[in-house]
MARLO-84086 format. One record per residue: residue number from 0; residue in one letter; y, z, x of N, C-alpha, C in turn. Coordinates in steps of 0.001 Angstrom, whole numbers, plus 500000, padded with zeros to 6 digits. Layout:
{pos NUM&code a&n.y Y&n.z Z&n.x X&ca.y Y&ca.z Z&ca.x X&c.y Y&c.z Z&c.x X};
...
***
This chain:
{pos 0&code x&n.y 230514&n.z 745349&n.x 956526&ca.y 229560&ca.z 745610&ca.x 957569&c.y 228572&c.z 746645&c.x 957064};
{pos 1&code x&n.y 226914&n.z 746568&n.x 957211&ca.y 226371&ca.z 747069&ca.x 956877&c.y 225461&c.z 747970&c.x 957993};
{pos 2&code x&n.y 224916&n.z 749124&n.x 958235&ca.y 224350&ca.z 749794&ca.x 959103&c.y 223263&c.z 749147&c.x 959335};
{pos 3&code x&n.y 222196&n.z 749439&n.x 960398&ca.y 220787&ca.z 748905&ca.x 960654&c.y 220101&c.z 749089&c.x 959794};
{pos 4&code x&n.y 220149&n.z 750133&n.x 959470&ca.y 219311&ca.z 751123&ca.x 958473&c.y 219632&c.z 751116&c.x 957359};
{pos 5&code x&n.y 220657&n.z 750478&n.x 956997&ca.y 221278&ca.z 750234&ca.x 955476&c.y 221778&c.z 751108&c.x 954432};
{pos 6&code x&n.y 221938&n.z 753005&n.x 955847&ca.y 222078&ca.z 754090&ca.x 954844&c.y 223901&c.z 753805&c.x 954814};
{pos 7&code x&n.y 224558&n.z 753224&n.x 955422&ca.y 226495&ca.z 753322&ca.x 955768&c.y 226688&c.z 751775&c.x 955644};
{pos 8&code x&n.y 228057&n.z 751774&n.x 954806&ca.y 228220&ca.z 750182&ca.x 955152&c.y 229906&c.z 750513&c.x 954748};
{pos 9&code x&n.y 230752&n.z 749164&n.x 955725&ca.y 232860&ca.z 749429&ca.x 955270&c.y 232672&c.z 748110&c.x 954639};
{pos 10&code x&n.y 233720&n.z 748132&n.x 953694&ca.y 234370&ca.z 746785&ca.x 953309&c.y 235654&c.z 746724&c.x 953292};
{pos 11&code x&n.y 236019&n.z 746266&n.x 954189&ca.y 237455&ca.z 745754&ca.x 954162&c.y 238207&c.z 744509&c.x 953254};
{pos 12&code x&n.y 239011&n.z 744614&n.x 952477&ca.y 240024&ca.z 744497&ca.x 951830&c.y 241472&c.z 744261&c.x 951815};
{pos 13&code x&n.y 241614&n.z 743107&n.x 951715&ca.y 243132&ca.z 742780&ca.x 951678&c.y 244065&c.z 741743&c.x 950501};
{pos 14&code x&n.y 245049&n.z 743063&n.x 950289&ca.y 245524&ca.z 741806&ca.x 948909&c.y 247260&c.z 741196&c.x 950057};
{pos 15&code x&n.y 246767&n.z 740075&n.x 950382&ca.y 248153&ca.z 739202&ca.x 951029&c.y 248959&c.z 738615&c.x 950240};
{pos 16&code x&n.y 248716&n.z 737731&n.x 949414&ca.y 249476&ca.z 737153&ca.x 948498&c.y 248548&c.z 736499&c.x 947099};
{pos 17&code x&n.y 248915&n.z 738164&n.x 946039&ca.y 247952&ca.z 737988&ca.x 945144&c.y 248971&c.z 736675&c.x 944100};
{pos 18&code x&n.y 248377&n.z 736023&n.x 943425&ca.y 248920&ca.z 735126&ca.x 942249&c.y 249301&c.z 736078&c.x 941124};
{pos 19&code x&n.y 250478&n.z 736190&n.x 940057&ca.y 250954&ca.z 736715&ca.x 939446&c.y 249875&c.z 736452&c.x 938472};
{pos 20&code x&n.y 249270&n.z 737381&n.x 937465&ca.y 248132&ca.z 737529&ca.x 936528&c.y 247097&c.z 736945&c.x 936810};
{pos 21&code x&n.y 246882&n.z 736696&n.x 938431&ca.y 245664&ca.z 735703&ca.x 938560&c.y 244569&c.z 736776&c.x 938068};
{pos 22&code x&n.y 243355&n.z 736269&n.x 937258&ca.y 242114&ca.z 737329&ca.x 937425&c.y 241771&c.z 737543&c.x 938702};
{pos 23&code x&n.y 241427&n.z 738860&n.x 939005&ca.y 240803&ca.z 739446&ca.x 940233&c.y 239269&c.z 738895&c.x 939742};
{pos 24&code x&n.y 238695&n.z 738731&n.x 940810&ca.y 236980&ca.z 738881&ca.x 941022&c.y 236894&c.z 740037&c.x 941897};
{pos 25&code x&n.y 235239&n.z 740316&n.x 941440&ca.y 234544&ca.z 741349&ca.x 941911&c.y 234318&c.z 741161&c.x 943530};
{pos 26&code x&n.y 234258&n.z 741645&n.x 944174&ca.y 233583&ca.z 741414&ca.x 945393&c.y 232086&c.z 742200&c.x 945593};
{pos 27&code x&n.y 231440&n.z 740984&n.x 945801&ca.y 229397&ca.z 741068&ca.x 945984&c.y 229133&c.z 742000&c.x 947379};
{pos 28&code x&n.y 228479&n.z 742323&n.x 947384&ca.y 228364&ca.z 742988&ca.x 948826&c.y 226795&c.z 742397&c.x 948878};
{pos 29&code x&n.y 226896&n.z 742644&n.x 950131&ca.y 225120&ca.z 742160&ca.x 950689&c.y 224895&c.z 742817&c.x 951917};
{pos 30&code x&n.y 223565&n.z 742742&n.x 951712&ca.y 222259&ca.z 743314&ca.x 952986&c.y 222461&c.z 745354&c.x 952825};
{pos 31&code x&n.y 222425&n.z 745286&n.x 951899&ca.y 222550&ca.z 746948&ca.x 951414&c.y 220945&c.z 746486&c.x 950707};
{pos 32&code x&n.y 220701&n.z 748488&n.x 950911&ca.y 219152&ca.z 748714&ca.x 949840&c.y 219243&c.z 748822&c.x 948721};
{pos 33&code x&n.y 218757&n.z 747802&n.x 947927&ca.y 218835&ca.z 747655&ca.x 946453&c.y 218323&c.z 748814&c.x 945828};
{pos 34&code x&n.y 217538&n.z 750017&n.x 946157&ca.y 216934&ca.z 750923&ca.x 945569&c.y 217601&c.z 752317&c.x 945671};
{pos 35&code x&n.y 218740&n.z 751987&n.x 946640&ca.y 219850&ca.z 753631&ca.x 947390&c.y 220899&c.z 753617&c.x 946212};
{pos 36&code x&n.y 221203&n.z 754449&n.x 945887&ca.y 222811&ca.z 754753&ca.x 945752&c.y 223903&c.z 755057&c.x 946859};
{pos 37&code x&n.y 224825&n.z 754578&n.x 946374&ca.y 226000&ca.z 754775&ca.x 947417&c.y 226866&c.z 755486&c.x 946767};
{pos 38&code x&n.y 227729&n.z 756152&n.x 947699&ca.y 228993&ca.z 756790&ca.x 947012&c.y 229863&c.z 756095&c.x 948090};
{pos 39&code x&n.y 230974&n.z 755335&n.x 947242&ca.y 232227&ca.z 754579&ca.x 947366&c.y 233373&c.z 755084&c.x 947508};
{pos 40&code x&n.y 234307&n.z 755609&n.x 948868&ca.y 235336&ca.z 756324&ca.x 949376&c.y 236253&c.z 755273&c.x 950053};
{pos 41&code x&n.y 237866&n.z 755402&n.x 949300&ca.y 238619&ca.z 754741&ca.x 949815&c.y 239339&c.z 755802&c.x 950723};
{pos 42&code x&n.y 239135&n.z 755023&n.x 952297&ca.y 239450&ca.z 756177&ca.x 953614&c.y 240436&c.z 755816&c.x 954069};
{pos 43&code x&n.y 241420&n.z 754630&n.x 953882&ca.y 242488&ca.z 754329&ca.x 954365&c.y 244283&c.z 754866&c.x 953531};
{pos 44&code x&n.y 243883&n.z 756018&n.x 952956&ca.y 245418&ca.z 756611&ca.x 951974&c.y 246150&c.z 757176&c.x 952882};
{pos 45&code x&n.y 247790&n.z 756979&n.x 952735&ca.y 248374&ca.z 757720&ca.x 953737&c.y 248006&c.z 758973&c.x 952967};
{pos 46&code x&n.y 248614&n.z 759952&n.x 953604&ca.y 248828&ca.z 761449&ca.x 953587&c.y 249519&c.z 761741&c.x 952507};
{pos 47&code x&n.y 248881&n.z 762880&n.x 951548&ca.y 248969&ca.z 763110&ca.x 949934&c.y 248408&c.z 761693&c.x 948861};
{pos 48&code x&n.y 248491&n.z 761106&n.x 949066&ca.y 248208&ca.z 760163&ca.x 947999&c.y 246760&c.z 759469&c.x 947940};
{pos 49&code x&n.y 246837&n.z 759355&n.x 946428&ca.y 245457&ca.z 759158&ca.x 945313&c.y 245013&c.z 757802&c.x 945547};
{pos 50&code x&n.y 243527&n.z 757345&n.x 945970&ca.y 243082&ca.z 756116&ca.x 945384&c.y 243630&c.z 755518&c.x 944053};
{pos 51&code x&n.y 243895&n.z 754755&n.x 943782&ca.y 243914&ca.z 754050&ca.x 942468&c.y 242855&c.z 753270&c.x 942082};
{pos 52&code x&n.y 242152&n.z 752827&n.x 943311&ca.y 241220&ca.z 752075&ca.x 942776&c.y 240013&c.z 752958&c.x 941950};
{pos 53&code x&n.y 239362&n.z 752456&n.x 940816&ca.y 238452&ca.z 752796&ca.x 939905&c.y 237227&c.z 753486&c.x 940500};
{pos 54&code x&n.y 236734&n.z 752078&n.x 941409&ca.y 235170&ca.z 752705&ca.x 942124&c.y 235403&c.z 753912&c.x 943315};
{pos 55&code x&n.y 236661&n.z 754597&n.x 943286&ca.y 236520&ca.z 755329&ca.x 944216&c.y 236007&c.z 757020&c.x 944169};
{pos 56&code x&n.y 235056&n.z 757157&n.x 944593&ca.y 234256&ca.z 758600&ca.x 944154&c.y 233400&c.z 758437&c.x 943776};
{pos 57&code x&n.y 233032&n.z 757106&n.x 942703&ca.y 231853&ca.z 756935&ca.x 942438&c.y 230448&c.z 756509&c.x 942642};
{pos 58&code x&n.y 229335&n.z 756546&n.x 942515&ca.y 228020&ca.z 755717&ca.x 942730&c.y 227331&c.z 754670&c.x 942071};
{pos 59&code x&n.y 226885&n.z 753995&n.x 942969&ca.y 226709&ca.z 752765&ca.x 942371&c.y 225523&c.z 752516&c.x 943334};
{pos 60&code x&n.y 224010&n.z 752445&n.x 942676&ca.y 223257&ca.z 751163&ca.x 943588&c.y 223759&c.z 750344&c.x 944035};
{pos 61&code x&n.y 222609&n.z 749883&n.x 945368&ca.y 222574&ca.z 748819&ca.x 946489&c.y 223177&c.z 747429&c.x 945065};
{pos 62&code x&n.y 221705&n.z 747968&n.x 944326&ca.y 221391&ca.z 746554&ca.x 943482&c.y 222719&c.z 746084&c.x 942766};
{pos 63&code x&n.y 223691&n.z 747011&n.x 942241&ca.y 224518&ca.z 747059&ca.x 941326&c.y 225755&c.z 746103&c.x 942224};
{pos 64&code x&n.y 225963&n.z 746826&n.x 943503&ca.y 226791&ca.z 746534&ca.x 944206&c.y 226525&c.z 744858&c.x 944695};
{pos 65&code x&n.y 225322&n.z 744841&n.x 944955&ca.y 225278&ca.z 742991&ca.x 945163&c.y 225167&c.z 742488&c.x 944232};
{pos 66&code x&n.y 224653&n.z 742750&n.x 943005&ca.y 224945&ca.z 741575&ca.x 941755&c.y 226325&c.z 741838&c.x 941234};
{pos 67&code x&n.y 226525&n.z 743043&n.x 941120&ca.y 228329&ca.z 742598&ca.x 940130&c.y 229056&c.z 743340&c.x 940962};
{pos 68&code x&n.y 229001&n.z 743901&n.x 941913&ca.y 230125&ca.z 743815&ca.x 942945&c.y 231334&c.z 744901&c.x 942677};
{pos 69&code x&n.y 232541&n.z 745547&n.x 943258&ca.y 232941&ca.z 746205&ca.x 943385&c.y 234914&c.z 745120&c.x 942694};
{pos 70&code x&n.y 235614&n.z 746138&n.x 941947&ca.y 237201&ca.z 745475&ca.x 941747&c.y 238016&c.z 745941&c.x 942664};
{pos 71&code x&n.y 238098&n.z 745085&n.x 943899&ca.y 238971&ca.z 746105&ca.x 944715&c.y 240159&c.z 745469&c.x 945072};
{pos 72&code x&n.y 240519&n.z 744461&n.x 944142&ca.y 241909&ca.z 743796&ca.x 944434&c.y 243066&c.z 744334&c.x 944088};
{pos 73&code x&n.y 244433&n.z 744164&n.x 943875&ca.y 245238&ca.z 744023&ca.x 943196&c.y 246095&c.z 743231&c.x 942894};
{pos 74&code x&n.y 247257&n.z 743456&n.x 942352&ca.y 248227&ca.z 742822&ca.x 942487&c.y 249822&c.z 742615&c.x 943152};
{pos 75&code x&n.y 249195&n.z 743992&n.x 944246&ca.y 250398&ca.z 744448&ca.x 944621&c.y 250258&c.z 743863&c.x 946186};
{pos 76&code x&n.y 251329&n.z 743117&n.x 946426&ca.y 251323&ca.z 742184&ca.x 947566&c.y 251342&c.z 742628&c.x 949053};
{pos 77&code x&n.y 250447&n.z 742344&n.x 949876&ca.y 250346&ca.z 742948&ca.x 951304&c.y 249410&c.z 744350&c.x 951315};
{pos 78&code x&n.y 248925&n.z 744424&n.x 950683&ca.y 247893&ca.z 746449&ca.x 950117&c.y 247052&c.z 746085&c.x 950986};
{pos 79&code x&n.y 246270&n.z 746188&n.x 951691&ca.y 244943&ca.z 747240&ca.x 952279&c.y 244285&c.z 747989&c.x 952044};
{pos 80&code x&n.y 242702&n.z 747811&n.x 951694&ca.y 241471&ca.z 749062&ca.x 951461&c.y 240476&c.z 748948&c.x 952253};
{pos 81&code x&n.y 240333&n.z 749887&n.x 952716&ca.y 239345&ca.z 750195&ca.x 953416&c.y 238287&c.z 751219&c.x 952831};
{pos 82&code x&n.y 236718&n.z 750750&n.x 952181&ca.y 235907&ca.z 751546&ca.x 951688&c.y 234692&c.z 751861&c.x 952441};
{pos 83&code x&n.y 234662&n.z 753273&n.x 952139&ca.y 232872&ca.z 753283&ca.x 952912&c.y 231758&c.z 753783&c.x 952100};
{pos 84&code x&n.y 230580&n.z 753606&n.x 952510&ca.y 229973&ca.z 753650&ca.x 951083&c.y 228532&c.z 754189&c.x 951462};
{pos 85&code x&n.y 228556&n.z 755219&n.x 951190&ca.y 227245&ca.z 756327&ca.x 952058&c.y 226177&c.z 756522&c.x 951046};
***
């Protein structure tokens, strides 16, 4: 989901039943400003514990984020992410 204004957008994420070594794909995002940077925060960790995922903390253009997209899968069965991206 992306804001009106295109400054906030969540992507929700779910690994249900990943395939054993399947390749992950990227996930594309769209209707973000190709010219903003975002900073990418995974907001759903219980209490004490670390993102694992890669893009988390980091920035990334609108543009970056809709052509090659974000790795936010895994392989660990039933996981949940929830990112927001300011």
């Amino acid at each position: 989901y992306v804001s009106k204004d295109k400054q906030r957008a969540v992507l929700f994420a779910y690994d249900l039943h990943p395939r054993y070594k399947e390749p992950q794909l990227n996930v594309k995002l769209q209707g973000l400003d190709a010219s903003k940077v975002y900073t990418v925060k995974e907001t759903n960790l219980m209490p004490g514990k670390a993102s694992e995922l890669e893009c988390n903390g980091k920035q990334y253009s609108g543009d970056y984020l809709m052509k090659v997209g974000l790795n936010v899968f895994t392989a660990k069965d039933g996981t949940s992410h929830v990112l927001t991206l300011e």
